[in-house]
N, C-alpha and C positions, 0 to 999 in steps of 0.2 A: 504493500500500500504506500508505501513511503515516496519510492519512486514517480508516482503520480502526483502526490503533492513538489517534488522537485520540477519536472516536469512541469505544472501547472508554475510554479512561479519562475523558472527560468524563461515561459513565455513572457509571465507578464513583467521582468525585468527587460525584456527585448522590446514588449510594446512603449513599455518606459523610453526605452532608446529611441525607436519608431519616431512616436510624437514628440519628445524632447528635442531629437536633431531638428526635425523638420521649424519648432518656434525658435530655436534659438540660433543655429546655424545658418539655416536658409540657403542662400549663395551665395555664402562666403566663402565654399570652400567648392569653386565648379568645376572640378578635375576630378572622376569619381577616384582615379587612381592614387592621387594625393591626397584622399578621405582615407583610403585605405592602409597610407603609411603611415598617418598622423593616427588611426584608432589604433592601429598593430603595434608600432614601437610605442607609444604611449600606454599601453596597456602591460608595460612591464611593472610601470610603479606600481601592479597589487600586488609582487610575486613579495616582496619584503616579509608579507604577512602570510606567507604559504610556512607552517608549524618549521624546525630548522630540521626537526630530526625528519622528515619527508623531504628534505633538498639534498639527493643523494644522486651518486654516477651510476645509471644500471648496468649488470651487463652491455656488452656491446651489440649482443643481439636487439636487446629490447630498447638500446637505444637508438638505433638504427631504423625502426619499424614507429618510434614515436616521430624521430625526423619523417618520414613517408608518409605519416598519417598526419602532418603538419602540413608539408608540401601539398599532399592531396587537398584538404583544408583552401590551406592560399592560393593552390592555381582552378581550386573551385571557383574562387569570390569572382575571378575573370568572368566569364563567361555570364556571370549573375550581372557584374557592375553595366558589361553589356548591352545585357539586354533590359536593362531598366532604361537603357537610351534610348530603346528601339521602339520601347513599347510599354502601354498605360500599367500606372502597382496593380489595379484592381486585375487585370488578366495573367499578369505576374505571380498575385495570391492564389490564382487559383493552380496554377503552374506548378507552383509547390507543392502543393496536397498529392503529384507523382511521387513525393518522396519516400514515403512508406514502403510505398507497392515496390519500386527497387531495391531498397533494405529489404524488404522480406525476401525476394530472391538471389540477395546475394549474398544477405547473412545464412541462409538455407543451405546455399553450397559449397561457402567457404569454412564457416567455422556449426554447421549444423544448429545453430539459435530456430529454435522452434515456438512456436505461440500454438495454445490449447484454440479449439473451435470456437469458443465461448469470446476468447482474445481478437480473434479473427472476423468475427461477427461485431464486437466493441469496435473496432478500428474499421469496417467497412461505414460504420455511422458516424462514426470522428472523422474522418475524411470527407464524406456525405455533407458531414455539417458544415465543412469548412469550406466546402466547394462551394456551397448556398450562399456560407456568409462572405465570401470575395465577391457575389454580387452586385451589382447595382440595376437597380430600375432602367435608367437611361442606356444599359451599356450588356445585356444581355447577350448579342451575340459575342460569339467564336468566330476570330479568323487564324490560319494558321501560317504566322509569320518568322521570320528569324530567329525574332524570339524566343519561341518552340524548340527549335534544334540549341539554342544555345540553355536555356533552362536545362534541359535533356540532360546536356551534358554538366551543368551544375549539381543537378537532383543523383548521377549517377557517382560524378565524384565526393558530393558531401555520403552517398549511402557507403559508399568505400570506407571512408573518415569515421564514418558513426560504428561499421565492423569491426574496423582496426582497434577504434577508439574502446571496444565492448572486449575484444580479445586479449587487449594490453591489461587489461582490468583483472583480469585472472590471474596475472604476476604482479602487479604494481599495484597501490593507492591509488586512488582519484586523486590525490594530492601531489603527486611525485609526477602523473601524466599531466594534469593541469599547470603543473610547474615546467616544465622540460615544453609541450606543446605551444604553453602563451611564449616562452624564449625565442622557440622555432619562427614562429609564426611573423615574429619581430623581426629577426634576422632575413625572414624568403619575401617579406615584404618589402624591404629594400633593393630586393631585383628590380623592380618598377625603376629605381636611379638611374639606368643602364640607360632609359634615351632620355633624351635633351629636354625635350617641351617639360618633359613628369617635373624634375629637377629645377627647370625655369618656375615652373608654375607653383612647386614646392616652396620654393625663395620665396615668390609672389605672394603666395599665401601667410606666410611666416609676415614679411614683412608689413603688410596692408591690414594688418587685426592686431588686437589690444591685447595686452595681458587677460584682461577683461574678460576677454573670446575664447581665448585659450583655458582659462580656470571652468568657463561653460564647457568647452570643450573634454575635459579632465573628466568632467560630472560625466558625460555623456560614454567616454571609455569604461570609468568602475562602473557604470551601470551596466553595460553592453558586456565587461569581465566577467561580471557576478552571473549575467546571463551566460555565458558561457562555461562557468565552473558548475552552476547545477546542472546545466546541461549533460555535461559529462558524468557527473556526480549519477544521475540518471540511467544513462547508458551504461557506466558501471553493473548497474543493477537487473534492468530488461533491455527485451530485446526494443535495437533502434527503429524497426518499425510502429512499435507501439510508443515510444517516445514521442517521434515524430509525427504521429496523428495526430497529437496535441496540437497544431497550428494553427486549428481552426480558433481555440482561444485567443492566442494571440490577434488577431485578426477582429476578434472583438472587444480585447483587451483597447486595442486602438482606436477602431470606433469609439467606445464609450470617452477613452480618455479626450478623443480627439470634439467630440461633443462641449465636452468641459474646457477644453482650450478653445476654440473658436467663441466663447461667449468670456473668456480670461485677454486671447489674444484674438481677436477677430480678423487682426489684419495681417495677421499669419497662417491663418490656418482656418479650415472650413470641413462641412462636412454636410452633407445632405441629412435634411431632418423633415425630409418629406414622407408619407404616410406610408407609401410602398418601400421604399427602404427601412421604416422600422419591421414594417411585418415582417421584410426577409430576415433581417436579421435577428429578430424574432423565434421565428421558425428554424433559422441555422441553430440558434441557440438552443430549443429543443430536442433538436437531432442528437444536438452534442450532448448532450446531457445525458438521455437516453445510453448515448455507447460508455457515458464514464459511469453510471451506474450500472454498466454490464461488468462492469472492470473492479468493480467493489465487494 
Protein backbone atom coordinates (compact mmCIF):
# COMPACT_ATOMS: atom_id res chain seq x y z
CA UNK A 1 0.00 0.00 0.00
CA UNK A 2 2.61 2.32 0.72
CA UNK A 3 3.83 2.57 -2.75
CA UNK A 4 0.64 4.01 -3.91
CA UNK A 5 0.71 6.74 -1.59
CA UNK A 6 4.42 7.52 -2.96
CA UNK A 7 3.24 7.31 -6.14
CA UNK A 8 0.40 9.58 -5.43
CA UNK A 9 2.46 12.25 -4.04
CA UNK A 10 5.56 12.10 -6.27
CA UNK A 11 2.74 13.06 -8.98
CA UNK A 12 1.45 15.78 -7.09
CA UNK A 13 5.15 17.08 -6.29
CA UNK A 14 5.59 17.12 -10.31
CA UNK A 15 2.19 18.86 -10.77
CA UNK A 16 3.72 21.39 -8.15
CA UNK A 17 6.47 21.79 -10.61
CA UNK A 18 3.98 21.75 -13.70
CA UNK A 19 2.19 24.80 -12.57
CA UNK A 20 4.82 26.52 -10.49
CA UNK A 21 7.29 26.65 -13.65
CA UNK A 22 4.69 27.74 -15.87
CA UNK A 23 3.65 31.36 -13.03
CA UNK A 24 6.93 31.89 -12.21
CA UNK A 25 9.32 31.14 -15.16
CA UNK A 26 7.28 31.63 -18.06
CA UNK A 27 9.88 32.63 -20.99
CA UNK A 28 12.41 33.37 -19.39
CA UNK A 29 14.16 30.41 -19.86
CA UNK A 30 13.15 29.72 -24.10
CA UNK A 31 15.67 27.11 -24.87
CA UNK A 32 13.97 23.93 -23.62
CA UNK A 33 17.57 22.56 -23.61
CA UNK A 34 18.91 25.08 -21.23
CA UNK A 35 15.80 24.22 -18.81
CA UNK A 36 17.13 21.07 -18.87
CA UNK A 37 20.71 21.83 -17.62
CA UNK A 38 19.68 24.43 -15.35
CA UNK A 39 16.95 21.68 -13.51
CA UNK A 40 19.72 18.75 -13.94
CA UNK A 41 22.83 20.36 -12.53
CA UNK A 42 20.90 22.31 -10.08
CA UNK A 43 19.27 19.51 -8.74
CA UNK A 44 22.52 18.32 -7.07
CA UNK A 45 22.01 20.75 -4.10
CA UNK A 46 19.45 17.94 -2.45
CA UNK A 47 22.15 15.04 -2.61
CA UNK A 48 23.95 16.82 0.63
CA UNK A 49 20.86 15.51 2.50
CA UNK A 50 20.96 11.87 0.91
CA UNK A 51 21.70 9.83 4.88
CA UNK A 52 26.09 9.75 4.57
CA UNK A 53 26.10 6.05 5.27
CA UNK A 54 23.85 5.56 1.75
CA UNK A 55 26.65 7.75 -0.31
CA UNK A 56 28.71 4.76 -1.14
CA UNK A 57 30.86 3.35 -4.55
CA UNK A 58 28.87 0.19 -5.63
CA UNK A 59 30.25 -2.46 -7.25
CA UNK A 60 31.34 -1.70 -10.76
CA UNK A 61 28.76 -3.60 -12.09
CA UNK A 62 25.84 -1.91 -10.47
CA UNK A 63 27.56 1.20 -11.15
CA UNK A 64 27.80 0.89 -14.52
CA UNK A 65 23.91 -0.20 -15.05
CA UNK A 66 22.97 3.10 -12.66
CA UNK A 67 25.14 5.37 -15.23
CA UNK A 68 22.75 3.56 -18.37
CA UNK A 69 19.67 3.99 -16.40
CA UNK A 70 20.61 7.75 -16.05
CA UNK A 71 21.65 8.09 -19.64
CA UNK A 72 18.60 6.30 -20.66
CA UNK A 73 16.71 8.96 -18.37
CA UNK A 74 18.46 12.15 -20.10
CA UNK A 75 18.49 11.08 -23.61
CA UNK A 76 14.70 10.30 -22.92
CA UNK A 77 13.95 14.09 -21.90
CA UNK A 78 15.15 14.63 -25.84
CA UNK A 79 12.67 13.54 -27.74
CA UNK A 80 9.97 14.77 -24.96
CA UNK A 81 11.52 18.42 -24.98
CA UNK A 82 10.75 17.95 -28.67
CA UNK A 83 7.86 17.26 -29.11
CA UNK A 84 6.31 19.65 -26.60
CA UNK A 85 7.59 22.03 -29.62
CA UNK A 86 5.78 20.27 -32.10
CA UNK A 87 2.61 19.83 -30.56
CA UNK A 88 -0.21 21.04 -27.94
CA UNK A 89 0.59 19.49 -23.59
CA UNK A 90 -3.10 18.57 -23.78
CA UNK A 91 -2.24 15.62 -26.71
CA UNK A 92 1.12 15.39 -25.17
CA UNK A 93 -0.88 14.01 -21.64
CA UNK A 94 -2.56 11.96 -23.39
CA UNK A 95 0.74 10.59 -25.20
CA UNK A 96 1.92 9.53 -21.89
CA UNK A 97 -0.65 7.28 -20.58
CA UNK A 98 1.54 4.60 -23.45
CA UNK A 99 3.79 4.45 -20.67
CA UNK A 100 2.55 1.67 -18.61
CA UNK A 101 1.43 -0.44 -21.48
CA UNK A 102 5.49 -0.53 -22.52
CA UNK A 103 6.75 -1.06 -18.83
CA UNK A 104 4.51 -3.87 -18.67
CA UNK A 105 6.15 -5.57 -21.66
CA UNK A 106 9.28 -4.81 -21.04
CA UNK A 107 9.46 -5.32 -17.55
CA UNK A 108 7.72 -8.87 -18.41
CA UNK A 109 10.73 -9.87 -20.42
CA UNK A 110 13.41 -8.50 -19.03
CA UNK A 111 13.43 -8.82 -15.47
CA UNK A 112 9.97 -11.13 -15.29
CA UNK A 113 7.81 -8.19 -12.92
CA UNK A 114 4.60 -9.56 -13.04
CA UNK A 115 1.04 -7.76 -11.87
CA UNK A 116 -1.97 -10.02 -10.46
CA UNK A 117 -5.27 -9.74 -12.81
CA UNK A 118 -6.81 -7.68 -10.34
CA UNK A 119 -3.54 -5.10 -10.86
CA UNK A 120 -4.06 -5.23 -14.48
CA UNK A 121 -7.64 -4.48 -14.49
CA UNK A 122 -6.70 -1.25 -11.70
CA UNK A 123 -4.25 0.15 -14.24
CA UNK A 124 -6.44 -0.56 -17.50
CA UNK A 125 -8.95 2.38 -15.40
CA UNK A 126 -5.98 4.54 -14.34
CA UNK A 127 -4.81 4.91 -17.66
CA UNK A 128 -8.71 5.15 -18.98
CA UNK A 129 -8.96 7.82 -16.44
CA UNK A 130 -6.03 9.77 -17.53
CA UNK A 131 -6.69 9.51 -21.06
CA UNK A 132 -10.33 11.29 -20.40
CA UNK A 133 -8.67 13.76 -18.12
CA UNK A 134 -5.86 15.09 -20.84
CA UNK A 135 -9.10 16.07 -22.46
CA UNK A 136 -10.44 19.12 -23.46
CA UNK A 137 -13.88 20.00 -24.85
CA UNK A 138 -12.58 22.31 -27.62
CA UNK A 139 -9.77 19.84 -28.70
CA UNK A 140 -11.12 16.33 -28.84
CA UNK A 141 -9.70 15.06 -31.90
CA UNK A 142 -6.55 12.87 -32.69
CA UNK A 143 -4.08 13.78 -35.25
CA UNK A 144 -1.02 11.64 -35.70
CA UNK A 145 1.84 13.97 -35.81
CA UNK A 146 5.72 13.97 -35.19
CA UNK A 147 4.88 14.13 -32.07
CA UNK A 148 3.62 10.60 -31.88
CA UNK A 149 6.92 8.99 -33.10
CA UNK A 150 8.83 11.18 -30.82
CA UNK A 151 6.68 10.47 -27.48
CA UNK A 152 7.04 6.71 -28.64
CA UNK A 153 10.32 6.95 -28.22
CA UNK A 154 10.30 8.93 -24.94
CA UNK A 155 7.54 6.41 -23.37
CA UNK A 156 9.95 3.59 -24.57
CA UNK A 157 13.16 4.92 -23.10
CA UNK A 158 11.64 6.40 -19.80
CA UNK A 159 9.86 2.29 -19.42
CA UNK A 160 13.70 1.07 -19.95
CA UNK A 161 14.80 3.73 -16.85
CA UNK A 162 11.73 2.66 -14.80
CA UNK A 163 13.10 -1.44 -15.33
CA UNK A 164 16.49 -0.69 -14.70
CA UNK A 165 15.52 1.73 -12.03
CA UNK A 166 13.09 -1.45 -10.26
CA UNK A 167 16.12 -4.06 -10.94
CA UNK A 168 18.89 -1.82 -9.23
CA UNK A 169 16.45 -1.84 -6.38
CA UNK A 170 17.08 -5.41 -5.56
CA UNK A 171 20.84 -4.79 -4.72
CA UNK A 172 20.90 -1.04 -3.76
CA UNK A 173 18.78 1.41 -1.41
CA UNK A 174 16.54 3.82 -3.07
CA UNK A 175 18.80 6.04 -1.43
CA UNK A 176 22.29 5.15 -2.96
CA UNK A 177 20.33 4.93 -6.74
CA UNK A 178 18.73 8.28 -6.17
CA UNK A 179 22.12 9.56 -5.19
CA UNK A 180 24.42 8.06 -7.90
CA UNK A 181 21.32 8.64 -10.80
CA UNK A 182 20.46 12.77 -9.76
CA UNK A 183 24.86 12.86 -10.09
CA UNK A 184 24.52 11.16 -13.42
CA UNK A 185 21.86 12.83 -14.69
CA UNK A 186 23.81 16.28 -13.86
CA UNK A 187 26.84 15.27 -15.50
CA UNK A 188 24.98 13.79 -19.20
CA UNK A 189 23.06 16.92 -19.14
CA UNK A 190 25.94 18.86 -19.96
CA UNK A 191 26.35 17.03 -23.39
CA UNK A 192 23.73 19.75 -24.45
CA UNK A 193 27.28 22.40 -24.12
CA UNK A 194 28.70 20.56 -27.15
CA UNK A 195 26.82 23.08 -29.62
CA UNK A 196 27.13 26.63 -29.62
CA UNK A 197 23.54 28.28 -29.63
CA UNK A 198 22.70 25.69 -26.11
CA UNK A 199 25.94 27.45 -24.52
CA UNK A 200 25.19 31.13 -26.03
CA UNK A 201 21.63 30.86 -24.95
CA UNK A 202 22.85 29.35 -21.43
CA UNK A 203 25.13 32.79 -20.81
CA UNK A 204 21.96 34.58 -22.13
CA UNK A 205 19.93 33.08 -19.80
CA UNK A 206 22.23 33.27 -16.71
CA UNK A 207 22.84 36.79 -17.53
CA UNK A 208 19.36 38.47 -18.28
CA UNK A 209 17.56 37.04 -14.69
CA UNK A 210 17.84 38.10 -11.06
CA UNK A 211 19.12 36.27 -8.26
CA UNK A 212 15.42 36.60 -7.62
CA UNK A 213 14.66 34.13 -10.70
CA UNK A 214 17.01 31.87 -9.83
CA UNK A 215 16.07 31.34 -5.87
CA UNK A 216 12.31 30.69 -7.94
CA UNK A 217 14.02 28.66 -9.88
CA UNK A 218 15.97 26.48 -7.00
CA UNK A 219 12.12 26.09 -5.60
CA UNK A 220 11.08 24.76 -8.68
CA UNK A 221 14.23 21.97 -8.81
CA UNK A 222 13.75 20.60 -4.90
CA UNK A 223 10.21 20.27 -5.91
CA UNK A 224 10.80 18.40 -9.31
CA UNK A 225 13.96 16.24 -6.95
CA UNK A 226 11.60 15.37 -4.31
CA UNK A 227 9.40 14.26 -7.25
CA UNK A 228 11.67 12.25 -8.50
CA UNK A 229 13.15 10.53 -5.39
CA UNK A 230 9.51 9.04 -4.49
CA UNK A 231 9.21 8.21 -7.66
CA UNK A 232 11.92 5.95 -7.59
CA UNK A 233 11.34 5.27 -3.83
CA UNK A 234 8.02 3.69 -5.80
CA UNK A 235 9.52 1.79 -8.25
CA UNK A 236 11.70 0.38 -5.73
CA UNK A 237 8.63 -1.20 -4.52
CA UNK A 238 6.10 -2.22 -7.63
CA UNK A 239 6.11 -2.89 -10.66
CA UNK A 240 6.67 0.55 -13.10
CA UNK A 241 3.61 -0.17 -14.97
CA UNK A 242 1.52 0.39 -12.08
CA UNK A 243 3.58 3.35 -10.82
CA UNK A 244 3.13 4.99 -13.92
CA UNK A 245 -0.66 4.62 -14.24
CA UNK A 246 -0.79 7.18 -11.77
CA UNK A 247 -0.41 10.03 -14.39
CA UNK A 248 -3.79 10.46 -14.73
CA UNK A 249 -3.41 12.30 -11.03
CA UNK A 250 -1.05 14.36 -11.84
CA UNK A 251 -2.89 15.70 -14.78
CA UNK A 252 -5.53 16.64 -12.25
CA UNK A 253 -3.39 17.50 -9.77
CA UNK A 254 -2.66 20.56 -12.33
CA UNK A 255 -5.92 21.31 -13.40
CA UNK A 256 -7.13 21.85 -9.92
CA UNK A 257 -3.90 23.74 -8.89
CA UNK A 258 -4.00 25.54 -12.15
CA UNK A 259 -7.67 26.65 -11.37
CA UNK A 260 -6.33 28.31 -8.04
CA UNK A 261 -3.58 30.18 -9.84
CA UNK A 262 -5.32 31.67 -12.66
CA UNK A 263 -7.70 33.57 -10.02
CA UNK A 264 -3.85 34.09 -7.80
CA UNK A 265 -2.09 34.91 -11.16
CA UNK A 266 -4.47 35.40 -13.96
CA UNK A 267 -2.03 36.99 -16.10
CA UNK A 268 -0.01 33.96 -16.17
CA UNK A 269 -1.94 31.27 -16.25
CA UNK A 270 -5.45 30.06 -17.30
CA UNK A 271 -7.44 27.36 -17.54
CA UNK A 272 -10.90 26.40 -18.80
CA UNK A 273 -13.63 26.56 -16.34
CA UNK A 274 -16.28 25.99 -18.73
CA UNK A 275 -19.06 23.33 -17.93
CA UNK A 276 -17.83 20.55 -20.31
CA UNK A 277 -14.45 20.54 -19.05
CA UNK A 278 -15.44 20.18 -15.56
CA UNK A 279 -17.71 17.03 -16.31
CA UNK A 280 -14.69 15.56 -18.12
CA UNK A 281 -12.62 15.95 -15.60
CA UNK A 282 -15.11 14.99 -13.46
CA UNK A 283 -15.65 11.64 -14.95
CA UNK A 284 -11.78 11.09 -15.48
CA UNK A 285 -11.66 11.40 -11.87
CA UNK A 286 -14.19 8.71 -11.22
CA UNK A 287 -12.57 6.27 -13.41
CA UNK A 288 -9.48 6.97 -11.43
CA UNK A 289 -10.69 6.35 -8.47
CA UNK A 290 -12.51 3.22 -9.30
CA UNK A 291 -8.87 1.47 -10.41
CA UNK A 292 -7.16 2.92 -7.15
CA UNK A 293 -9.80 1.30 -5.09
CA UNK A 294 -9.18 -1.90 -7.13
CA UNK A 295 -5.56 -1.53 -5.93
CA UNK A 296 -6.50 -1.30 -2.15
Amino acid sequence: MSWIFLALASNFSWAIENVYTKVVIGSKVKNPYVFLILIMVLSVVVLPFVPAHYIAVPHISLLFWLFCASAIYTFGTFPYLKAMEVEEVTRINILWNTLPIFNLIISWFLIGDRISGREFVAMIFLISGAVVASLKSEKTTFKLSKAFWLMMVACVLYSFYAVMIRFLSHSLSFYTIFFWTTLFNALLALVCLVYRQVRKELISTIKNNSLKFFLSFLIVVIISTLGTFLNQWALSLKSGALVYSFEGFQVLFVFGMALLCSKIFPGFISESLDKKNLIIKLIAFSIIIIGLILLM
